[in-house]
N, C-alpha and C positions, 0 to 999 in steps of 0.2 A: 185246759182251755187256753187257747192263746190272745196274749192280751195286747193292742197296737199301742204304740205311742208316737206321737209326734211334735217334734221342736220346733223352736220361732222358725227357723228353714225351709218348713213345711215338709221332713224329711221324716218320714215314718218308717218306723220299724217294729219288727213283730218279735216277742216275746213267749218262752215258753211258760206254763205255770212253774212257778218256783223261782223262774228269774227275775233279777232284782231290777226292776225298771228305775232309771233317773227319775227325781221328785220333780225337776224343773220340767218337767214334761206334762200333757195332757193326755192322758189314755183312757181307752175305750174296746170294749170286747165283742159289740156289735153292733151291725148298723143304725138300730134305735138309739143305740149309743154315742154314734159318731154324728149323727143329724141333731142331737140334743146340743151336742158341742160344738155342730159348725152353723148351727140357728144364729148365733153371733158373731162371725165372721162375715166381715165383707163377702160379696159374692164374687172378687178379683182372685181372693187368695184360695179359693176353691176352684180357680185356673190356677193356678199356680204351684196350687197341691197336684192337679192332674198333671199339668204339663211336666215337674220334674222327675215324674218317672215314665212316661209317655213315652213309647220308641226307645228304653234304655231293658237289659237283658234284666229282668225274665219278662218283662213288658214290653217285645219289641215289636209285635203287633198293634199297639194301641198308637192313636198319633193324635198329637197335639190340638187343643182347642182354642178358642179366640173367646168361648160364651157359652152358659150350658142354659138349657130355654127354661130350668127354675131349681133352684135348691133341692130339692126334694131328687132329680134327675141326677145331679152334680153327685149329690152323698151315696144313692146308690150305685152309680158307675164307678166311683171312687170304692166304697167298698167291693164290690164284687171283682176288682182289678187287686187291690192288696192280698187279695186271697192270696195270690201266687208267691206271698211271703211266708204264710204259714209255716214254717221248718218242720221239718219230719222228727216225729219223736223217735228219739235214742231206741235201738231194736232192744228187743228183752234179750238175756243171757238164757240159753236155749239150754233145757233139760237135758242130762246126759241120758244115750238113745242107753235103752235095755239090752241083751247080750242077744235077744231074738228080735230087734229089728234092725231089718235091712236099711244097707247105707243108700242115701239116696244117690241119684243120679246127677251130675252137674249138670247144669243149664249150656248150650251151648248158643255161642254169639256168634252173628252173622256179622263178615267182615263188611266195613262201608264197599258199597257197587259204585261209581262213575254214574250218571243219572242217563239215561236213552239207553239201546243197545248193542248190540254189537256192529251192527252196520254203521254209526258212530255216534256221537253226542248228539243229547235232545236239543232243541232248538227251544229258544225263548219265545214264551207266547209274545204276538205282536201289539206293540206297545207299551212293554215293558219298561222295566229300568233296565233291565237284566238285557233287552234286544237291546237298547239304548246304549248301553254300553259296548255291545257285541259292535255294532255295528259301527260307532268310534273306534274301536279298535281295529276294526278290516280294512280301514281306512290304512292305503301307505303311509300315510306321515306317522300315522296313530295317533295318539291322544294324550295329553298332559294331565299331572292330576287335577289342574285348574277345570279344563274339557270338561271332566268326568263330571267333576264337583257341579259347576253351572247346569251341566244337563241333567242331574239326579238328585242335585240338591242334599248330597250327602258330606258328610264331613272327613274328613281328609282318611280318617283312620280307615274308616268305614270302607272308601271305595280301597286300601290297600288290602283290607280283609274279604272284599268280593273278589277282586282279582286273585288273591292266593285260596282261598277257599271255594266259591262256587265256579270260577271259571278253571283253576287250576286243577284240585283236588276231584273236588265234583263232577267236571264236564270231561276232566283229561286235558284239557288244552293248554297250551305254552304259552305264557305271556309275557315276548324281551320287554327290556327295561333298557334303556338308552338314557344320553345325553347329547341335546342337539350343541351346538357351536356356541351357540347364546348361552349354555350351561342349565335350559330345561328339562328336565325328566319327563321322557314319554316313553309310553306304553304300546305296544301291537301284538296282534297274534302274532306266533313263527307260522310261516308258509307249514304245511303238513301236504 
């Protein structure tokens, strides 16, 4: 059974059985459990327990809240989102195969594809972050990482791992990196 805990930080972490959880901590193993214990918390810091993992890996689907419309809504979204902490239990040490059974086969992995197909890269649905970007980018000047940032509202790392991963890796696309006269860094497609 895995057991949560979490510190004044609001920073939870899951536990397998057997591990030794911190005493200074408050833990709980399930959501009756975690609603009994956050009955007494202000209803801010159940924003603030959501919001620091909110948009952060393996939560990077869920995004940030200002108010949740009552407790009861708050501790279940928050539990059912920790789930994706659960650690996977250690594999068992697999039985040695008998002299009459066949070896199995390996599993074969399909290399990452370039997203669209051959005729070239998909396009970003319209309205995107993802067009938003693109289209900053087509742009001759191209785009600073400030651009990017104000239009997508992402943080700095963030938009250097779109550019190198879904535009680059993913879509195929080239994206120079310059320095204007002023000493800005901007971004464009290469002409293809």
């Amino acid at each position: 059974m895995t057991t949560f805990a979490i510190d004044n930080d609001n920073i939870i972490t899951a536990y397998l059985a057997g591990e030794a959880v911190p005493e200074d901590q408050a833990r709980f193993t399930s959501e009756k459990e975690l609603a009994k214990l956050a009955a007494t918390w202000p209803s801010d810091r159940l924003v603030e327990v959501w919001n620091s993992f909110a948009g952060v890996p393996p939560f990077g689907d869920l995004k940030p809240v200002k108010k949740f419309t009552d407790r009861k809504t708050a501790v279940a979204r928050i539990w059912r989102a920790i789930q994706a902490l659960t650690p996977a239990p250690a594999p068992q040490a697999a039985a040695r195969p008998s002299s009459n059974d066949a070896p199995k086969k390996a599993k074969t992995t399909k290399e990452a594809q370039p997203e669209g197909n051959a005729a070239g890269p998909k396009e970003a649905r319209e309205g995107s972050k993802k067009a938003i970007v693109l289209e900053l980018l087509r742009r001759p000047e191209g785009a600073t990482l400030t651009d990017i940032q104000s239009a997508t509202g992402w943080m700095a790392h963030s938009v250097r791992g779109f550019l190198s991963g879904a535009l680059g890796k993913k879509m195929g696309l080239t994206v120079e990196s310059f320095k204007t006269p002023e000493g800005a860094r901007v971004y464009r497609l290469a002409a293809q």
